[in-house]
C-alpha positions as CSV (number, residue, x, y, z in Angstrom):
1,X,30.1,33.1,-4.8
2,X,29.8,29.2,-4.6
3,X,30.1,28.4,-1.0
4,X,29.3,31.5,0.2
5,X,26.0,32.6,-1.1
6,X,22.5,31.3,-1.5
7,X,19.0,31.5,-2.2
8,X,18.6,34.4,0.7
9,X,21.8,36.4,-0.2
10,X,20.2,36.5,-4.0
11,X,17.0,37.6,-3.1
12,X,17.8,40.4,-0.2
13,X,20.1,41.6,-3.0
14,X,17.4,41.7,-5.7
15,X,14.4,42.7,-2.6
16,X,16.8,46.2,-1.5
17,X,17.3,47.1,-4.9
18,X,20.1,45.8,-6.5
19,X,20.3,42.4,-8.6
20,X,21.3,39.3,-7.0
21,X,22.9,36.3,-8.7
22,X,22.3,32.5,-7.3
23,X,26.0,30.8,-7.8
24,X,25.3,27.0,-9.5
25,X,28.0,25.9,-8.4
26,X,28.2,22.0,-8.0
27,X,24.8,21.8,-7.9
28,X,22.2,19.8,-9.3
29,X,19.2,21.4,-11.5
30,X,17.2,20.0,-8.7
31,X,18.5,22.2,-6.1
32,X,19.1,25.0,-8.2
33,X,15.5,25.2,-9.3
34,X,14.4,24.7,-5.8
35,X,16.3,27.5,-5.0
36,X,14.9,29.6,-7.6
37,X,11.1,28.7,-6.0
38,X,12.5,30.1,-2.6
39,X,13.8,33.5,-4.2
40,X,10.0,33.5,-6.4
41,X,8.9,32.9,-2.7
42,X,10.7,35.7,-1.3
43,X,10.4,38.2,-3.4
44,X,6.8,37.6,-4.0
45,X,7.1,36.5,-7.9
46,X,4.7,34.1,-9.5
47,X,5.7,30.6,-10.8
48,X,5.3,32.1,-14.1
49,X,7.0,35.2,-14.2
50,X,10.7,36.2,-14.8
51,X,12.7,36.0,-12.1
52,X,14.5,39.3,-10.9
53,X,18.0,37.5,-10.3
54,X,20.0,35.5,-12.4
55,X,22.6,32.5,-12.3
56,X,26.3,32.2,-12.6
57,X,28.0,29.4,-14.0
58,X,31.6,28.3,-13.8
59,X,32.4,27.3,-17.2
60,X,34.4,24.3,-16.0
61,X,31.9,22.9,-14.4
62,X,29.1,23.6,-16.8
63,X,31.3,21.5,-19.7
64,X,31.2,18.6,-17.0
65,X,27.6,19.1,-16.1
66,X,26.0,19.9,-19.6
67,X,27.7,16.4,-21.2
68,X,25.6,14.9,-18.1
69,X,22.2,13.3,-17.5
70,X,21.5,16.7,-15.7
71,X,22.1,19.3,-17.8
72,X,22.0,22.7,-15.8
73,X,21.6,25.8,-18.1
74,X,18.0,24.3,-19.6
75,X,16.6,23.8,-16.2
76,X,17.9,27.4,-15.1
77,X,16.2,28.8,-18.4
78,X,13.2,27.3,-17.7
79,X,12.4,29.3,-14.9
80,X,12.8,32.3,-16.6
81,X,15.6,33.8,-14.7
82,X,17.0,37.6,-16.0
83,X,19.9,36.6,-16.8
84,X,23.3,34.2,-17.2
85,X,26.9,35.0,-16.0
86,X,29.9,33.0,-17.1
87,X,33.2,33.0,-15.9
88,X,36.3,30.6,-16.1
89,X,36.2,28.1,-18.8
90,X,37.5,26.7,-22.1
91,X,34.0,26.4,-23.8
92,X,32.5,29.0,-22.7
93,X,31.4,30.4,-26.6
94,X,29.4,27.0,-26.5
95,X,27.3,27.6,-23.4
96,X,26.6,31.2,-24.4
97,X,25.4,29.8,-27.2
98,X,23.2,27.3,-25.9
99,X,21.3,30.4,-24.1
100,X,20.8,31.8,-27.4
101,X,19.8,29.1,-29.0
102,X,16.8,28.3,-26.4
103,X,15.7,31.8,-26.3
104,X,15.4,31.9,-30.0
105,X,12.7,29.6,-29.5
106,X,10.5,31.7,-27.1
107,X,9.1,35.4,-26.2
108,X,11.5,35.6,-22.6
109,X,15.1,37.0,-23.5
110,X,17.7,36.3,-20.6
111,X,20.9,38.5,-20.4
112,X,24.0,37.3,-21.0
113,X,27.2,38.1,-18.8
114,X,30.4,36.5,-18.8
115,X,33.7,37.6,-16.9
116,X,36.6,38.7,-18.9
117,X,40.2,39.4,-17.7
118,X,41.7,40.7,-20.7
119,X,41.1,43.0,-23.2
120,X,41.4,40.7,-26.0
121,X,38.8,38.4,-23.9
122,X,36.7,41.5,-23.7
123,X,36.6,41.8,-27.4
124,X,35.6,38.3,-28.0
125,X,33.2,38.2,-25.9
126,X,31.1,41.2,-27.2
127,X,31.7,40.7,-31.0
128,X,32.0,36.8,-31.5
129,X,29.5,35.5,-28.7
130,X,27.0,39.0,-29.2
131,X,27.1,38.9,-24.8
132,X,25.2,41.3,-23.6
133,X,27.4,42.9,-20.9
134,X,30.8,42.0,-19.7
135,X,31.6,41.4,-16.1
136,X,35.0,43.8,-16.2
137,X,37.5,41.9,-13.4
138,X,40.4,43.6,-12.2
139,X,43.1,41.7,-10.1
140,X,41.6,42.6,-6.8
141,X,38.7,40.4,-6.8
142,X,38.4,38.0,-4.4
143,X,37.7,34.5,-5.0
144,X,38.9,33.2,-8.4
145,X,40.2,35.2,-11.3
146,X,43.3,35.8,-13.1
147,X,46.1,36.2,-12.1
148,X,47.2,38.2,-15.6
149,X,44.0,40.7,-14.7
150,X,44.8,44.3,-14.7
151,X,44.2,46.1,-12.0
152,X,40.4,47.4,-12.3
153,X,40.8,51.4,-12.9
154,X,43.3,50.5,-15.6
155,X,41.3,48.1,-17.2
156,X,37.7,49.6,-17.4
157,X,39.1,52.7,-19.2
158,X,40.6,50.6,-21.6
159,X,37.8,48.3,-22.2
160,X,35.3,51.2,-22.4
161,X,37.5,52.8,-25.3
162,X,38.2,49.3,-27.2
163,X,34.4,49.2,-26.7
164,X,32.2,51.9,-26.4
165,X,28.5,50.3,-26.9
166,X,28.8,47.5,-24.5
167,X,27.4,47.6,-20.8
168,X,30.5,46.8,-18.3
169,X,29.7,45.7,-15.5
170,X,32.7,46.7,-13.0
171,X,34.5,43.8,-10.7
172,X,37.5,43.2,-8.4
173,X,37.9,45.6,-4.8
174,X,34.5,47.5,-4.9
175,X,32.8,47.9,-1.7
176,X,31.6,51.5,-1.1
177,X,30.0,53.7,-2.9
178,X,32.9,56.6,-3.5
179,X,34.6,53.6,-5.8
180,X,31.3,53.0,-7.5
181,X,31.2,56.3,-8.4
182,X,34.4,56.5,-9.5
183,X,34.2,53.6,-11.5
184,X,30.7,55.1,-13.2
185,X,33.2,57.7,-14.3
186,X,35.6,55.6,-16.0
187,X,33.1,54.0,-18.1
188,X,31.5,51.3,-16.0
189,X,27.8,51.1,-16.0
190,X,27.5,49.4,-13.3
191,X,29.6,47.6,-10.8
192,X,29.7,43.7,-9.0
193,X,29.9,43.4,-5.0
194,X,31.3,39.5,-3.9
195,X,32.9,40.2,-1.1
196,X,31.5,43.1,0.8
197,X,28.2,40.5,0.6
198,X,30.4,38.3,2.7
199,X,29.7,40.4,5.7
200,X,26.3,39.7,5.8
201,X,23.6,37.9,7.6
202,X,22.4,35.9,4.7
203,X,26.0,34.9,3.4
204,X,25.8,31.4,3.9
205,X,29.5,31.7,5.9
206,X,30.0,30.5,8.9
207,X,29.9,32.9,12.0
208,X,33.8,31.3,12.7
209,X,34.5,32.3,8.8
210,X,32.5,36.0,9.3
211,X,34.7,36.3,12.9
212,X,38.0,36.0,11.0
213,X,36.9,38.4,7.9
214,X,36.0,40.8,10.3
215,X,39.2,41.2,11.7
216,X,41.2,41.1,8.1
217,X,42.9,44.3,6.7
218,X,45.7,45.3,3.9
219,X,48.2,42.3,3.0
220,X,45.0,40.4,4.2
221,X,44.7,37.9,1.3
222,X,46.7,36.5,-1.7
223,X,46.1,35.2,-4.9
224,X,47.3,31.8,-4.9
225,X,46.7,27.9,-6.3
226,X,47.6,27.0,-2.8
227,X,43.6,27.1,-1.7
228,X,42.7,25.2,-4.6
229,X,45.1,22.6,-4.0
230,X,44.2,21.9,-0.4
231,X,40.9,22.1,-1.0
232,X,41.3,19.5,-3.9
233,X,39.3,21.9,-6.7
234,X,42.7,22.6,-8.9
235,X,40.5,22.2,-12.3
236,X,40.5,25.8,-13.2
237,X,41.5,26.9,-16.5
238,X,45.2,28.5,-17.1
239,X,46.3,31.6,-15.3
240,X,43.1,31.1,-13.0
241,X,43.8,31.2,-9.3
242,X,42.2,32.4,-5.9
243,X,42.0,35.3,-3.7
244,X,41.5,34.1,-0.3
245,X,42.9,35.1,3.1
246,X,46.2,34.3,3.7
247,X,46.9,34.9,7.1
248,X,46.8,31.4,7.7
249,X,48.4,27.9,7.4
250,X,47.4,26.9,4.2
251,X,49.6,29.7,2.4
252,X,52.8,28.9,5.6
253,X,52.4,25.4,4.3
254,X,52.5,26.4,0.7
255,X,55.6,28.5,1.2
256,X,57.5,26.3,3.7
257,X,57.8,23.9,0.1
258,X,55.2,21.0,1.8
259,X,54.6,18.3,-0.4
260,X,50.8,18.5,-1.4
261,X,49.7,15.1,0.1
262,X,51.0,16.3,3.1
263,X,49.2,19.9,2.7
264,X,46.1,18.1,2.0
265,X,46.3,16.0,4.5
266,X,47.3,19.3,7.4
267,X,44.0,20.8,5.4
268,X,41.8,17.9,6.2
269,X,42.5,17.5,9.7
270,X,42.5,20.8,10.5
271,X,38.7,21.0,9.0
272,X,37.5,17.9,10.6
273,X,38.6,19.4,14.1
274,X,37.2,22.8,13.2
275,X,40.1,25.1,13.5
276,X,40.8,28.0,12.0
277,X,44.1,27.2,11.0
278,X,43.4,26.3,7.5
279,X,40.0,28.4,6.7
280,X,39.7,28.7,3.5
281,X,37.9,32.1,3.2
282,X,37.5,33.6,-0.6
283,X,37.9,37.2,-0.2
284,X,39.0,40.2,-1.8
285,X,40.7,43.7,-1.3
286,X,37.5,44.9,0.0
287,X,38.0,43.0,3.6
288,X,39.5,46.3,4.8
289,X,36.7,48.6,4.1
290,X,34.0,46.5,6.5
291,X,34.3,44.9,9.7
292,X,31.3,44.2,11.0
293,X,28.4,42.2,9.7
294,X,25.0,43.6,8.3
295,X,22.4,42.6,6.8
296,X,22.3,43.1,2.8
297,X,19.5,45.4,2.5
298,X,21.8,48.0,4.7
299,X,25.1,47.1,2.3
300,X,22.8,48.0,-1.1
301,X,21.2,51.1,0.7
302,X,23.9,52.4,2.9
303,X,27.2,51.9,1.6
304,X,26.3,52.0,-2.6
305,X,25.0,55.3,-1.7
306,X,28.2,56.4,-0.5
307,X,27.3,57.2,3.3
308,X,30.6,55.4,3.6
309,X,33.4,57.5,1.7
C-alpha cells in the first residue's frame, strides 16, 4: 500500500477493529518511526507498549535498505510493533530471519507474515522460515503480485490442505463481507483488504485518483509491467507485476509498441501537467464492488459484516 496509505489509514484500521499495516515503502527509519509515534498517538498507546499495527516490507527494497547506513527492520522492531509482513523479494528467508534473531534477544514477540503466490512458496515459507502466518495472494490483487498466482478460491483450499496448522491470511479481490465469509469457509482465517481501503478518507490518494476509482468497474484494471516501467520502479523480482487501472494511456502506449523512453517521457509530462491520462492508480478486482468514498471505520464495520452482500 506504498503510495497509498499512511499513518491515519493504519490506525483507523487498527482504532474500528481490524489490524492495520504501515507500508515502509522507500522510507527512511526516521519517518517510519515517526509515523509509528502518530499511530501510538492516535490510538492512545504508550511510548512503551506494543503497537497494535504492524509494517510491511517489500523485500527488494529491504535487501537495498538493510546493506545501508539505515537499516529499517531494527528501527521498526524497536518500537515494538505486532507484527512484520514480507512480500516480493529474493532474500526474503534473510530478513525473516533477522526478526527472529532480534526477538530472541528480548520478552516482545512480533508476528511474522510474508506473501506467497505459490504453493510451493507457501510451504517454504511455513516449514523453512517457521513464519507465522502466510498472506495467501490470489491473482486478483491489486497492486503488485504474480502474475503465475492462482486465482484466490483455488488457492486457499489448496494451501489449507498442503498445510493445515498454519494461519492464512486471505488476499487478492476481497471487499465485502459475503467473500470473507466464504473465504473463512475455505480455510482462511482471516482475510487482507488493499483496495477497498483505497476508497477512503484516510487513503493518502488524491481526490483526482479517488474520482477515477470511483467510477471503475469489470475489465477495470490489468496486470501489467507497463506501470512499472513508466513509473521507473521495474526492480521487482520475476513473474512480479502490477494491477492497476487500465483504462488509460499508460496501457494504449504500452500496446501501441511505444518505445519506453518515449513512454516515460508521455508518463512524465502528463504528471507534471496533472492529467489524468497516465494515473497510475494500484487497484484490484474489488473497484467494482464500491464507488463511493468512506471513511475506514464504516468499511471494517459495515461492509466486513456483510451489510453489503
Amino acid at each position: 500500500m506504498a503510495f497509498a496509505s499512511g499513518a491515519d489509514l493504519t490506525a483507523a484500521v487498527s482504532k474500528a477493529g481490524g489490524f492495520g499495516f504501515l507500508p515502509a515503502g522507500f522510507d527512511s527509519s526516521e519517518t517510519i518511526r515517526a509515523n509509528l509515534t502518530s499511530i501510538r498517538k492516535t490510538l492512545n498507546v504508550p511510548a512503551d507498549a506494543p503497537v497494535p499495527a504492524g509494517v510491511g516490507f517489500l523485500g527488494w527494497i529491504t535487501d537495498m535498505t538493510e546493506a545501508s547506513e539505515d537499516p529499517r527492520i531494527p528501527a521498526v522492531l524497536a518500537e515494538k510493533v505486532k507484527a512484520v509482513w514480507f512480500a516480493f523479494g529474493n532474500n526474503l528467508g534473510k530478513h525473516i530471519k533477522t526478526v527472529q534473531d532480534y526477538d530472541a534477544k528480548r520478552t516482545h514477540k512480533t508476528k511474522i507474515f510474508v506473501i506467497v503466490n505459490s504453493l510451493d512458496e507457501a510451504k517454504r515459507a511455513a516449514n523453512e522460515w517457521k513464519v507465522d502466518a502466510l498472506v495467501v495472494q490470489g491473482f486478483e490483487a491489486g497492486g503488485h503480485g504474480s502474475s503465475l498466482s492462482p486465482p484466490l478460491f483455488n488457492f486457499v483450499p489448496a494451501v489449507r490442505r498442503a498445510l493445515p496448522n498454519i494461519p492464512i491470511v486471505a488476499a487478492g479481490g476481497v471487499a465485502y463481507g459475503s467473500q470473507i465469509a466464504s473465504l473463512l469457509v475455505l480455510g482462511a482465517d482471516a482475510v487482507a483488504l488493499g483496495t477497498r481501503f483505497l476508497f477512503t478518507n484516510e487513503s493518502i490518494y488524491t481526490d483526482q485518483v479517488k474520482n477515477v476509482l470511483v467510477k471503475s468497474s469489470f475489465n477495470h484494471t490489468s496486470r501489467s509491467n507497463a506501470f512499472d516501467q513508466a513509473f521507473q520502479t521495474d526492480f521487482w523480482p520475476s513473474h512480479i507485476d502490477g494491477r492497476a487501472i487500465s483504462t488509460n494511456d499508460v496501457i494504449t502506449d504500452f500496446r501501441a509498441g511505444l518505445p519506453l523512453e518515449e513512454r516515460v517521457k508521455r508518463y512524465q509530462e502528463a504528471t507534471k501537467q496533472g492529467k489524468d491520462s497516465h494515473l497510475i492508480i494500484w487497484a484490484g478486482y474489488g473497484v467494482v464492488h464500491t464507488d463511493k468514498i468512506s471513511s475506514a471505520a464504516v468499511s471494517v464495520l459495515r461492509d466486513s459484516k456483510m451489510y453489503k452482500c
